[in-house]
Backbone as a printed PyTorch tensor [residue, N CA C, xyz], in Angstrom:
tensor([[[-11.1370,   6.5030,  -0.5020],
         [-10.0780,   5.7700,  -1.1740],
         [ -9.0910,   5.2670,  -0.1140]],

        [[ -8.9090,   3.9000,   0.1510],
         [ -7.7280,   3.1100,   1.2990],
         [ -6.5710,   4.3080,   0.6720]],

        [[ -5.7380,   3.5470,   1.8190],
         [ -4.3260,   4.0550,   1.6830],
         [ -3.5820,   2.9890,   2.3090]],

        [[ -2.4390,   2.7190,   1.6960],
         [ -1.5050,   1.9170,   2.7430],
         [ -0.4070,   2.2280,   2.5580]],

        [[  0.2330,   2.4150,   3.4650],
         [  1.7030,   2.9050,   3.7540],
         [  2.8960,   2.2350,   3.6050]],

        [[  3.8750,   1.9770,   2.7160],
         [  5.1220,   0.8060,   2.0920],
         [  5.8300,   1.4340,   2.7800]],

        [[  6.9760,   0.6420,   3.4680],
         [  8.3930,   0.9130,   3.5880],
         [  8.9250,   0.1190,   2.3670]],

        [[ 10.1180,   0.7040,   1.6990],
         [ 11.0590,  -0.0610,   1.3460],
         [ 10.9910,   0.3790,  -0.3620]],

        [[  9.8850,   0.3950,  -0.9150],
         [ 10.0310,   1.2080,  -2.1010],
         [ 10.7710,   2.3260,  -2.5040]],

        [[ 11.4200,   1.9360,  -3.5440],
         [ 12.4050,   3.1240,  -3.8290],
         [ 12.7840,   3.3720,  -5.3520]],

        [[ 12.2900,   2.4120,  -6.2710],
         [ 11.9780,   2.6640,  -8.2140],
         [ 10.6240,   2.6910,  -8.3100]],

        [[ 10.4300,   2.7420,  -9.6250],
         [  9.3630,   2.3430, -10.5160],
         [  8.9630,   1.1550, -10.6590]],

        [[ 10.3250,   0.7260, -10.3120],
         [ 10.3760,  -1.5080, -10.7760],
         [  9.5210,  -1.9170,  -9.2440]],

        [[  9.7260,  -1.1330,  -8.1170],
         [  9.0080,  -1.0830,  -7.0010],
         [  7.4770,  -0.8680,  -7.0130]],

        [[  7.2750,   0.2080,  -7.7240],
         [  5.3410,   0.9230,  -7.5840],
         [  5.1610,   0.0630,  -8.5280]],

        [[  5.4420,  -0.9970,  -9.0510],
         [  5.0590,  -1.4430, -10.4880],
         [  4.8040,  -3.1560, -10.0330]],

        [[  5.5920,  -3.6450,  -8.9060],
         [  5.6530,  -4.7420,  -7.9000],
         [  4.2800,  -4.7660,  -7.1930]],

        [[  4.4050,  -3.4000,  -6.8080],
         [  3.1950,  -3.2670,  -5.2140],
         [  1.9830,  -3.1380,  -6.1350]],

        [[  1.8730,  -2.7500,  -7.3490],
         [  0.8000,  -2.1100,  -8.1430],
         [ -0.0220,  -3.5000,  -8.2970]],

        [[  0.9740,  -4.8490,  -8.8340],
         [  0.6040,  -5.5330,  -9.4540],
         [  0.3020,  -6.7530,  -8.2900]],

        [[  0.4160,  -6.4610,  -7.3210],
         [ -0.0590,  -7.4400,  -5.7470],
         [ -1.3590,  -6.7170,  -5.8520]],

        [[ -1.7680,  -5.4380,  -5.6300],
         [ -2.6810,  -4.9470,  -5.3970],
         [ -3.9500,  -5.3970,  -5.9070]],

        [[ -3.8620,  -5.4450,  -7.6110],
         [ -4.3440,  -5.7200,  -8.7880],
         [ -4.7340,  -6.9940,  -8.7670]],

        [[ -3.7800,  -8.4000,  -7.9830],
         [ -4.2460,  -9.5750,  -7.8770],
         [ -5.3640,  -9.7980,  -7.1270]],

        [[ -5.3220,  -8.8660,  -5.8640],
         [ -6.1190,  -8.9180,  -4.8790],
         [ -7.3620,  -8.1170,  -5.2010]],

        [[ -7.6220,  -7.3080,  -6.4400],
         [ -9.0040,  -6.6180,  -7.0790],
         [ -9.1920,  -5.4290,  -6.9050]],

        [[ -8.3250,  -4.5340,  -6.6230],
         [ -8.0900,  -3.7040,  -6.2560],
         [ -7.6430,  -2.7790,  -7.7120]],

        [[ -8.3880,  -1.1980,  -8.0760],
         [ -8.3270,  -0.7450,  -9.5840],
         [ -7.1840,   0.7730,  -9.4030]],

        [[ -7.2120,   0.9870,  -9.9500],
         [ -6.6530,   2.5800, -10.3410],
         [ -5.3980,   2.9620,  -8.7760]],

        [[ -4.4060,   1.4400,  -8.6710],
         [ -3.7200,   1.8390,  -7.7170],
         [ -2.7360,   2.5770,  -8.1040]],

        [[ -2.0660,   3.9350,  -6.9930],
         [ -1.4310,   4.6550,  -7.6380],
         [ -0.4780,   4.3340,  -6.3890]],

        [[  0.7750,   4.9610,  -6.8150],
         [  1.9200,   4.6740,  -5.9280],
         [  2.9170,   6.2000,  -5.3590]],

        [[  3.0790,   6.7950,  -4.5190],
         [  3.4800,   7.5760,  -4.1610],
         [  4.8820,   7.3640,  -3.4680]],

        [[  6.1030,   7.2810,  -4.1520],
         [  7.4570,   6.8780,  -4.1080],
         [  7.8810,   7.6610,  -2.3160]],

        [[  8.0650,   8.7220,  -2.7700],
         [  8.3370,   9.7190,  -1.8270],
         [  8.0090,   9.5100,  -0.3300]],

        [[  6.0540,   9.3240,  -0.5170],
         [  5.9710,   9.3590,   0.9230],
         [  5.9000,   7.6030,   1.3590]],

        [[  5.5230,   7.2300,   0.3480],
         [  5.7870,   5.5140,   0.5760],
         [  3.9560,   5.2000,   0.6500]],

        [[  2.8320,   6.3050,   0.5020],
         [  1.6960,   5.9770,   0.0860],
         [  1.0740,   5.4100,  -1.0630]],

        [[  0.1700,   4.1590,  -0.6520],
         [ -0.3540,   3.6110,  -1.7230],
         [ -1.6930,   3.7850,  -1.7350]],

        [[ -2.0160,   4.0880,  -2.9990],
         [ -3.9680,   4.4420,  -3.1340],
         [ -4.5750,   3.7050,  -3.9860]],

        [[ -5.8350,   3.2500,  -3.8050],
         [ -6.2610,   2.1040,  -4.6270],
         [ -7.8530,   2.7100,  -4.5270]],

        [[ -8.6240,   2.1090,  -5.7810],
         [-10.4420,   1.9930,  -5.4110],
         [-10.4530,   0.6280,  -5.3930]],

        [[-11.3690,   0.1750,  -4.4230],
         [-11.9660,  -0.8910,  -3.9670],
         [-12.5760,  -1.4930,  -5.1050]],

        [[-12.5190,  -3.2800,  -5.3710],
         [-13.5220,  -3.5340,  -6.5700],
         [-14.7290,  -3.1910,  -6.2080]],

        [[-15.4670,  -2.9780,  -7.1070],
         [-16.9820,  -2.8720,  -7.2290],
         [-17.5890,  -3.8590,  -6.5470]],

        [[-18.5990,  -3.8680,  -5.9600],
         [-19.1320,  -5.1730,  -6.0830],
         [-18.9060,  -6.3030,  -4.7150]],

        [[-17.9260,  -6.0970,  -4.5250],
         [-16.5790,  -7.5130,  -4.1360],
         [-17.1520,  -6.7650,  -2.1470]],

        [[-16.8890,  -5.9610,  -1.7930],
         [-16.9010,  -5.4420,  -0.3820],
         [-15.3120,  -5.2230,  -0.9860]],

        [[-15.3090,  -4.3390,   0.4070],
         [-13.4480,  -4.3290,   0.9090],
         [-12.4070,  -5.1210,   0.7330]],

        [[-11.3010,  -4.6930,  -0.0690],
         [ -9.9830,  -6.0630,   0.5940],
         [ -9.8830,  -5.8450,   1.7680]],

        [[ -9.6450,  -7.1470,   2.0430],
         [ -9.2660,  -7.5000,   3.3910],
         [ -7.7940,  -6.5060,   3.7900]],

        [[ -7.7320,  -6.4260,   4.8580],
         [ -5.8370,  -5.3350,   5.0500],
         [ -5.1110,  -6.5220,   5.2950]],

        [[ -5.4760,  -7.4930,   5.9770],
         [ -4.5040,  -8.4850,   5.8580],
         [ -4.2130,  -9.2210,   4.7210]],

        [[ -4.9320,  -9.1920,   4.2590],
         [ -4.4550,  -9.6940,   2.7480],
         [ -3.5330,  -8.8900,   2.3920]],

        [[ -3.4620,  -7.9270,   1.9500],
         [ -3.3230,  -6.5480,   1.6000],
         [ -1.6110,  -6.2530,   1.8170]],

        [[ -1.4640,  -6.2140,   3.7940],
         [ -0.6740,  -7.0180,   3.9920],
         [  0.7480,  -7.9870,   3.6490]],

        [[ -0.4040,  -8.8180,   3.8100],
         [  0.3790,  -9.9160,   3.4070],
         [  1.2530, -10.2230,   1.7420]],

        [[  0.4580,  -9.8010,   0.9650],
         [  0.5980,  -9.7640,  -0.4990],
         [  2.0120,  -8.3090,  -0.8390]],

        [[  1.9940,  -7.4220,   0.1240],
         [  3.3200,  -6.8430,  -0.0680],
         [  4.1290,  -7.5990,   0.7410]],

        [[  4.4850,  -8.1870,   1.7840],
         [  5.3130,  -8.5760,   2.4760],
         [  5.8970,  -9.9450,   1.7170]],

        [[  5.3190, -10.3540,   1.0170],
         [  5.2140, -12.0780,   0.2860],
         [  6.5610, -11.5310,  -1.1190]],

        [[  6.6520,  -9.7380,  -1.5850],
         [  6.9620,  -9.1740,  -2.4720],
         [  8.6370,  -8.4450,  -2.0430]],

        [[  8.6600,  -8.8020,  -0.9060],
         [ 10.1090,  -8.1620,  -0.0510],
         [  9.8090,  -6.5960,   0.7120]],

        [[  8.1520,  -6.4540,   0.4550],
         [  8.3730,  -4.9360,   1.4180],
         [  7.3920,  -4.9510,   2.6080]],

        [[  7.4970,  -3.8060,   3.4920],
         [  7.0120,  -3.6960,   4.9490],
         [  5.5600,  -2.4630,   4.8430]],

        [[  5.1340,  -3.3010,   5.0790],
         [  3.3810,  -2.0320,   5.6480],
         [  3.8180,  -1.7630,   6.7270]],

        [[  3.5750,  -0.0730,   6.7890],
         [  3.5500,   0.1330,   8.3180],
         [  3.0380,   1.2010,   8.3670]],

        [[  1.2020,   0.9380,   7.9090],
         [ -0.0120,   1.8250,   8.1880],
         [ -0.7730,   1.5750,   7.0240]]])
């Protein structure tokens, strides 16, 4: 299961932002971990890997920082 690491999250209105970038990009059952700023996702079926730059990019496009 990926993981990617958010700075800058800090509500629900936040894991609910990053959830729904994730989700555009095909990405299922993402869960959001406030605290440590970890994000967990399953890969679509089918599809191969998201890309991380996408990935990326699609939180940063949302006002927050990957950094891992």
């Amino acid at each position: 299961m990926p993981v990617v690491k958010v700075k800058g999250m800090s509500c629900q209105h936040c894991a609910k932002s990053v959830t729904q970038a994730l989700e555009a990009l095909g990405a299922a059952n993402v869960r959001v971990d406030l605290l440590s700023g970890n994000v967990t996702y399953d890969e679509p079926n089918g599809n191969g890997p998201i890309d991380k730059s996408s990935i990326a990019e699609a939180i940063v496009r949302i006002g927050f920082e990957v950094v891992g």
